[in-house]
DSSP file (Angstrom, degrees, kcal/mol; ACC not computed):
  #  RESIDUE AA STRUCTURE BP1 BP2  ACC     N-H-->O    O-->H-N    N-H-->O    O-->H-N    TCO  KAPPA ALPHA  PHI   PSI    X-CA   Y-CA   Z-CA
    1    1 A X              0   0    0      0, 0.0     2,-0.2     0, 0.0    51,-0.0   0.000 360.0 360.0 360.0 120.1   -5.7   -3.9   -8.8
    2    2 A X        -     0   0    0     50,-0.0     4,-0.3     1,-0.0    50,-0.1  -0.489 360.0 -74.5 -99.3-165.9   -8.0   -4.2   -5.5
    3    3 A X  S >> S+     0   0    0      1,-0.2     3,-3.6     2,-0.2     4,-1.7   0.880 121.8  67.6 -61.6 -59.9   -7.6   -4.5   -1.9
    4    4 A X  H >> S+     0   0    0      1,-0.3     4,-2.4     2,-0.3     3,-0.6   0.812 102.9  56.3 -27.4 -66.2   -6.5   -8.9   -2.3
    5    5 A X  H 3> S+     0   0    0      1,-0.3     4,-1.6     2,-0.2    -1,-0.3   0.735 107.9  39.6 -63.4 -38.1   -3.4   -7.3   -3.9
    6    6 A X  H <> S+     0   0    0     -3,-3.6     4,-1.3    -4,-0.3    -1,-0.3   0.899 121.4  43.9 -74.5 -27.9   -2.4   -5.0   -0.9
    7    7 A X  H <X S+     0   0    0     -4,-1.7     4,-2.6    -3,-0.6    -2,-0.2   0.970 107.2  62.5 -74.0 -43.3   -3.3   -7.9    1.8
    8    8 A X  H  X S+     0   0    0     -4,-2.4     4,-2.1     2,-0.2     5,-0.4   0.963  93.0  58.5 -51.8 -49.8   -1.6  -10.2   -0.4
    9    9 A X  H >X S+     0   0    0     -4,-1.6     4,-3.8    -5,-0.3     3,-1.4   0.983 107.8  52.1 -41.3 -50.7    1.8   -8.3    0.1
   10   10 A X  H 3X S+     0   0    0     -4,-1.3     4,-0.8     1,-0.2    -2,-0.2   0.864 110.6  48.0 -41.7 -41.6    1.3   -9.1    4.0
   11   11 A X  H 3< S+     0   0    0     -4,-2.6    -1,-0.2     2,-0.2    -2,-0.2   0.650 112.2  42.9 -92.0  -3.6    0.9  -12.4    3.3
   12   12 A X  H <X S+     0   0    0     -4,-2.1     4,-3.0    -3,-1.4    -2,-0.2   0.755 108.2  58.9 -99.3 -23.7    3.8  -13.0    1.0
   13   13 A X  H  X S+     0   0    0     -4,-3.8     4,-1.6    -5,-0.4    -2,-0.2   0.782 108.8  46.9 -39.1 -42.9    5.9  -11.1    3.1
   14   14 A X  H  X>S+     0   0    0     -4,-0.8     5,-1.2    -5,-0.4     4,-0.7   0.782 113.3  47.9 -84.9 -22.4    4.8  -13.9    6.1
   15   15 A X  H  45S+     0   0    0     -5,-0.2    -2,-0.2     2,-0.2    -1,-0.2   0.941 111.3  55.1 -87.0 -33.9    5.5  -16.9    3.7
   16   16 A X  H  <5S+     0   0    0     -4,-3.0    -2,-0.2     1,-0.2    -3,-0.2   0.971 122.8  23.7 -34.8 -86.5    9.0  -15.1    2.8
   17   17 A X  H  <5S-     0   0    0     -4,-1.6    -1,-0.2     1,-0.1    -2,-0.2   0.518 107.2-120.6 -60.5  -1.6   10.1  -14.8    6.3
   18   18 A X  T  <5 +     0   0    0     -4,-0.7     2,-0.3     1,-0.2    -3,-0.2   0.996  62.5 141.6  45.8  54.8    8.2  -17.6    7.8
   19   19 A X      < -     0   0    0     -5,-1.2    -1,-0.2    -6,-0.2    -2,-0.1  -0.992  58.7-100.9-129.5 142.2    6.6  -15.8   10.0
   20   20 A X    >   -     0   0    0     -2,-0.3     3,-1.3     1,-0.1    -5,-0.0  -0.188  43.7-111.4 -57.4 162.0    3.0  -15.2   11.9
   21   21 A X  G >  S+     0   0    0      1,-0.4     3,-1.6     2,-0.2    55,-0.4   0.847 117.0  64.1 -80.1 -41.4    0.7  -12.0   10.4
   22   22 A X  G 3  S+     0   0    0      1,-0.3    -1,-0.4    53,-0.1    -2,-0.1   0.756 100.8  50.8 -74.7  -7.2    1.6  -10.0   14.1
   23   23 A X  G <  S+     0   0    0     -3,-1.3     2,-0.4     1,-0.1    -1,-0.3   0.032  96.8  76.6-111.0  33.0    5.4   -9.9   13.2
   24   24 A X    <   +     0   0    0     -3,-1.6    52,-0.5    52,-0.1     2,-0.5  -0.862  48.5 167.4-130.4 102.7    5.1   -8.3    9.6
   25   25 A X  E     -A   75   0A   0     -2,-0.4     2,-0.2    50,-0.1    50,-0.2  -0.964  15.1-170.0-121.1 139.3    4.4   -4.5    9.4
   26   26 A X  E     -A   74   0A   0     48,-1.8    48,-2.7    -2,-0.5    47,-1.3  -0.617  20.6-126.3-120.1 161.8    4.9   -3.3    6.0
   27   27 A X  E     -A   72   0A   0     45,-0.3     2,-0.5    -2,-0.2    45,-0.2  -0.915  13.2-145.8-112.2 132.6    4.9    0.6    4.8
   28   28 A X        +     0   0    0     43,-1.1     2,-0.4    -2,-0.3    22,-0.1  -0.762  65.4 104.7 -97.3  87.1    2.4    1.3    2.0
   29   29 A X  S >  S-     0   0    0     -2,-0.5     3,-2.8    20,-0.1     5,-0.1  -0.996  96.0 -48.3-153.6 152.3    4.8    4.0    0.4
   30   30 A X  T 3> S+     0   0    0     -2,-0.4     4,-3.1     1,-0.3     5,-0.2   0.198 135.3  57.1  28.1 -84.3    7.0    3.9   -2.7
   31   31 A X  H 3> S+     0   0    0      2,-0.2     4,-1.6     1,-0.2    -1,-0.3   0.812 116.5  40.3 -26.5 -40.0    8.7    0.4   -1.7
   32   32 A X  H X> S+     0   0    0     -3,-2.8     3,-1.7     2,-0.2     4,-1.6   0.995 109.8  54.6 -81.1 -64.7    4.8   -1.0   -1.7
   33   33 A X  H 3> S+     0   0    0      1,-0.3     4,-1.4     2,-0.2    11,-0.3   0.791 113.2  45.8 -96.6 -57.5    3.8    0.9   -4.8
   34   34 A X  H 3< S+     0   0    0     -4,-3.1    -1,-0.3     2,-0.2    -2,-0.2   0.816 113.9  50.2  -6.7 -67.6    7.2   -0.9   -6.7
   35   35 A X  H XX S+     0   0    0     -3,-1.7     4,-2.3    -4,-1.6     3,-2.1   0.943 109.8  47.6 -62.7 -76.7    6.3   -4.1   -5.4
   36   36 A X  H 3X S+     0   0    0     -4,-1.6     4,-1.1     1,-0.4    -1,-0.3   0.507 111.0  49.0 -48.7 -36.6    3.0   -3.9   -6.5
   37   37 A X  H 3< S+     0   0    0     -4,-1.4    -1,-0.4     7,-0.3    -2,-0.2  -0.007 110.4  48.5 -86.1  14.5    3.7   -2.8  -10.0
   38   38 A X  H <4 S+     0   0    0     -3,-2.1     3,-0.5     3,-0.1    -2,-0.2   0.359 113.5  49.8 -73.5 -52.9    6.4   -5.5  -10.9
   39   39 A X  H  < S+     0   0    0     -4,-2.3    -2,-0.2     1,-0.2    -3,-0.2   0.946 116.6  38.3 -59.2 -44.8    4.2   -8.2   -9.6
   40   40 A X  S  < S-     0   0    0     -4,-1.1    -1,-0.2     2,-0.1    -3,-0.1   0.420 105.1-126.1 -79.0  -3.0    0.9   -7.0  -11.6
   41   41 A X  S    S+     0   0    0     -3,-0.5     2,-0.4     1,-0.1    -3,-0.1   0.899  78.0  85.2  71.8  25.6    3.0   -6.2  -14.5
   42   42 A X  S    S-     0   0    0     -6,-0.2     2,-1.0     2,-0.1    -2,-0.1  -0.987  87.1 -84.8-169.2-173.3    1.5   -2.5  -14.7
   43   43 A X        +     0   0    0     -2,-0.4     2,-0.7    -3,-0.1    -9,-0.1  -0.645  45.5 177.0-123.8  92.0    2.2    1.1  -13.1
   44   44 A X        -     0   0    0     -2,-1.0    -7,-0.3   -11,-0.3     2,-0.1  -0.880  16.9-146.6-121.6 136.2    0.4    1.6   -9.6
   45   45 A X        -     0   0    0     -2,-0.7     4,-0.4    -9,-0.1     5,-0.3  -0.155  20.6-115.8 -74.0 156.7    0.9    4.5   -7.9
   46   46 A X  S  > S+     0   0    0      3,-0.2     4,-0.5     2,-0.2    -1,-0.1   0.573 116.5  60.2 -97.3  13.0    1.1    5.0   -4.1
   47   47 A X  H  > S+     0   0    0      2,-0.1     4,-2.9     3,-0.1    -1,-0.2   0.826 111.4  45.8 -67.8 -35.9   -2.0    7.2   -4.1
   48   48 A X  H >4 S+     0   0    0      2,-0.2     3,-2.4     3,-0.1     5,-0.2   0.761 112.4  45.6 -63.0-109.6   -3.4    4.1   -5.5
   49   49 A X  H 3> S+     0   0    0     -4,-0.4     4,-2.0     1,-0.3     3,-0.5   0.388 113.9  51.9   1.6 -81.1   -2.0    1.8   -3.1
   50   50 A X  H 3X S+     0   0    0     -4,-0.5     4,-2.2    -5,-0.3    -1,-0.3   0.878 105.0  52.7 -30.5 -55.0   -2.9    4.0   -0.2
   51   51 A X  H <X S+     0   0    0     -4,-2.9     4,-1.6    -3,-2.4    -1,-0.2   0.937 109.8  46.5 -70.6 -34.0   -6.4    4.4   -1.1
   52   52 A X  H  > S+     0   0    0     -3,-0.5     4,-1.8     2,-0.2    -1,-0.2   0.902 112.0  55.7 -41.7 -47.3   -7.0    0.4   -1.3
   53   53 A X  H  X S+     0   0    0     -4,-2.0     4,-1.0    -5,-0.2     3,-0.4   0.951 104.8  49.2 -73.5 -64.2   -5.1    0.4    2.1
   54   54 A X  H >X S+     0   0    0     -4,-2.2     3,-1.4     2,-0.2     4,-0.7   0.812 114.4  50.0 -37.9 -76.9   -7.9    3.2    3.7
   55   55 A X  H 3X S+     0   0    0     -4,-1.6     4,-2.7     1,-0.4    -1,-0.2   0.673 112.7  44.1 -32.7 -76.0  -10.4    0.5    2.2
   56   56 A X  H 3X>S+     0   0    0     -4,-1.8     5,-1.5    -3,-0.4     4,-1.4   0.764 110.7  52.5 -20.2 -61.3   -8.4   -2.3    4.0
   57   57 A X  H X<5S+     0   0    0     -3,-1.4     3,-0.6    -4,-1.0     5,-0.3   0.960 112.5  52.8 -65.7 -57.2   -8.1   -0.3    7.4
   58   58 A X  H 3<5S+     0   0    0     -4,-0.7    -1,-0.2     1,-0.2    -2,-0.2   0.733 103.6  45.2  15.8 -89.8  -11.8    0.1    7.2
   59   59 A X  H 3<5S-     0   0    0     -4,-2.7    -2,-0.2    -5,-0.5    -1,-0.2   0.765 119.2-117.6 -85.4 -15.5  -13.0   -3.0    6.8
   60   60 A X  T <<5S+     0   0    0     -4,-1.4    -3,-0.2    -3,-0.6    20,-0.2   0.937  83.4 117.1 111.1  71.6  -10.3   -3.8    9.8
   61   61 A X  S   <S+     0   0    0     -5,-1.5     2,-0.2     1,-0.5    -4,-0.2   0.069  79.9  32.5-148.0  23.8   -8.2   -6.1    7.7
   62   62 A X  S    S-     0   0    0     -6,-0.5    -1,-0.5    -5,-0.3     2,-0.4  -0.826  79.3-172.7-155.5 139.1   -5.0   -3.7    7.9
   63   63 A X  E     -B   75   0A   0     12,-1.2    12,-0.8    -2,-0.2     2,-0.1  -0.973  26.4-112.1-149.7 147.6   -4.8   -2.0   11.1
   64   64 A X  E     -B   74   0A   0     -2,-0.4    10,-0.2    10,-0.2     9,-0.1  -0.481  19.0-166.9 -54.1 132.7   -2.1    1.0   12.2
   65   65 A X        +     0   0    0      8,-0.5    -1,-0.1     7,-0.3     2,-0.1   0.362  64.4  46.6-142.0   1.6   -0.1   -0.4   14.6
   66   66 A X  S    S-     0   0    0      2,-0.2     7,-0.0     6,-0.2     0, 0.0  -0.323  87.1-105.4 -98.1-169.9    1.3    3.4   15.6
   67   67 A X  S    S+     0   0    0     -2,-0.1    -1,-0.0     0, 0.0    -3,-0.0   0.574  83.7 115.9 -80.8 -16.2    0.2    6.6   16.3
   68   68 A X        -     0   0    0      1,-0.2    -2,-0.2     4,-0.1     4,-0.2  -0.230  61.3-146.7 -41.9 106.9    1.5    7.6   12.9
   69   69 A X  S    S+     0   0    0      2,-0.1    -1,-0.2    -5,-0.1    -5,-0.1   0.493  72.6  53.5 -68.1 -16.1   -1.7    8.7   10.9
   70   70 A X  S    S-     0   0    0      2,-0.1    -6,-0.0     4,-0.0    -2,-0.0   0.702 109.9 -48.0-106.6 -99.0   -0.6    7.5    7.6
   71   71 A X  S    S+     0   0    0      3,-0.0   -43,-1.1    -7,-0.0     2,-0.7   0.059  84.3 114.8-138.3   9.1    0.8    4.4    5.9
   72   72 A X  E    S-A   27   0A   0      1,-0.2    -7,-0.3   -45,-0.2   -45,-0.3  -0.847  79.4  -1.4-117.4 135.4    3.5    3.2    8.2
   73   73 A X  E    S+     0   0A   0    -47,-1.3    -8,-0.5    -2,-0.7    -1,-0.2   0.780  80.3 169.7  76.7  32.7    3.9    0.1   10.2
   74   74 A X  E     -AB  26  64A   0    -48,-2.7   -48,-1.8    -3,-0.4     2,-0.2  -0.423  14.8-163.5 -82.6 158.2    0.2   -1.3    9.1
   75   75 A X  E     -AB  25  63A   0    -12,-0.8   -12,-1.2   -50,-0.2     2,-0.7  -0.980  18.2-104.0-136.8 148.2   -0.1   -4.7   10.1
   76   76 A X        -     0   0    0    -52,-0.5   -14,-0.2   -55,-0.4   -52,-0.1  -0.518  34.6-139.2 -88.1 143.0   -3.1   -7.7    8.8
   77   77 A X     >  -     0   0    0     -2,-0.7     4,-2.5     1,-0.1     5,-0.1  -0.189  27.5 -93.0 -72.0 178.8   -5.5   -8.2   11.0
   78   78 A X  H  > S+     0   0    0      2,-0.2     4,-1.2     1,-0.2     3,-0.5   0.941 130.7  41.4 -60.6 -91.8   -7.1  -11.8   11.9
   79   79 A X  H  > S+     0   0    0      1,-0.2     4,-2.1     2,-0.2     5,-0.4   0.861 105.7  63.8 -36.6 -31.4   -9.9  -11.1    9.0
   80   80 A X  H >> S+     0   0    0      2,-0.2     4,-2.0   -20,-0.2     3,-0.9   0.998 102.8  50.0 -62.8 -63.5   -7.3   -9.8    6.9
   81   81 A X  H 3X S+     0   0    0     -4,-2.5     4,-1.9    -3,-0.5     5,-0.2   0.921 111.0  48.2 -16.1 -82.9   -5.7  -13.3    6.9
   82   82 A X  H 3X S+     0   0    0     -4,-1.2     4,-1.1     1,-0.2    -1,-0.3   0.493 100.8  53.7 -84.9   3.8   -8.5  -14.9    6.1
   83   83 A X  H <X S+     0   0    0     -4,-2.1     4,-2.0    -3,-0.9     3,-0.4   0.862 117.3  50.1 -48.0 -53.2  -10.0  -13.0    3.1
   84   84 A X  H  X S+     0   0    0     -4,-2.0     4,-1.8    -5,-0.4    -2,-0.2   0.913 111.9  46.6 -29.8 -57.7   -6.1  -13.8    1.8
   85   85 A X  H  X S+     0   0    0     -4,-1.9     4,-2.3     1,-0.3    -1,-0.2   0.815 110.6  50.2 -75.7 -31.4   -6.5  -17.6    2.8
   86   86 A X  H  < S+     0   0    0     -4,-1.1    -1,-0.3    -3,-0.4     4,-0.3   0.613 114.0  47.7 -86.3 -11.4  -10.2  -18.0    1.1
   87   87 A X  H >< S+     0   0    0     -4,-2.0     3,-3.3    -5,-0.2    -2,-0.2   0.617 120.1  40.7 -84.5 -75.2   -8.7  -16.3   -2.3
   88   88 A X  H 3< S+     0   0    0     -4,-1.8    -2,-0.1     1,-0.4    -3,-0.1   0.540 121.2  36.3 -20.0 -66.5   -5.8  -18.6   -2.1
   89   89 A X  T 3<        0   0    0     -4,-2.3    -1,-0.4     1,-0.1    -3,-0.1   0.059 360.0 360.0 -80.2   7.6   -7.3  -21.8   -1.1
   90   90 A X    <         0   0    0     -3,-3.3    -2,-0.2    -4,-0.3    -1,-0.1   0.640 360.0 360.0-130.4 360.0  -10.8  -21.7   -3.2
């Protein structure tokens, strides 16, 4: 598992609803850490999850979109998109 995997929720989350990246804010917390371990077929934690999302907020391709200091309401940024769209598309 990397970072792709958590930006990737965002973006399957946007293809779900049909919706643009500003209207999706996802929780990395339990629910994520589920998600994330069905899809990849193997047992990630939500310290793991969390610490790929710091990595993500970082590089400013998740950003907080509260005052809430931790893991709730993160949204992808413009560059978060498009790391997604050049794994997708290349």
């Amino acid at each position: 598992m990397n970072e792709l995997d958590i930006l990737k929720l965002f973006y399957d989350e946007m293809k779900l609803r049909g919706v643009t990246r500003d209207q999706v804010f996802l929780s990395i917390e339990d629910e994520a850490a589920a998600i994330l371990s069905q899809k990849l077929q193997t047992s990630v934690s939500v310290e793991e999850a969390q610490r790929l999302a710091d990595i993500c907020i970082a590089n400013e391709w998740l950003e907080r979109t509260t005052a809430d200091p931790y893991y709730k309401y993160l949204s992808l940024t413009e560059s978060g998109l498009q790391v997604v769209l050049a794994s997708e598309y290349s």
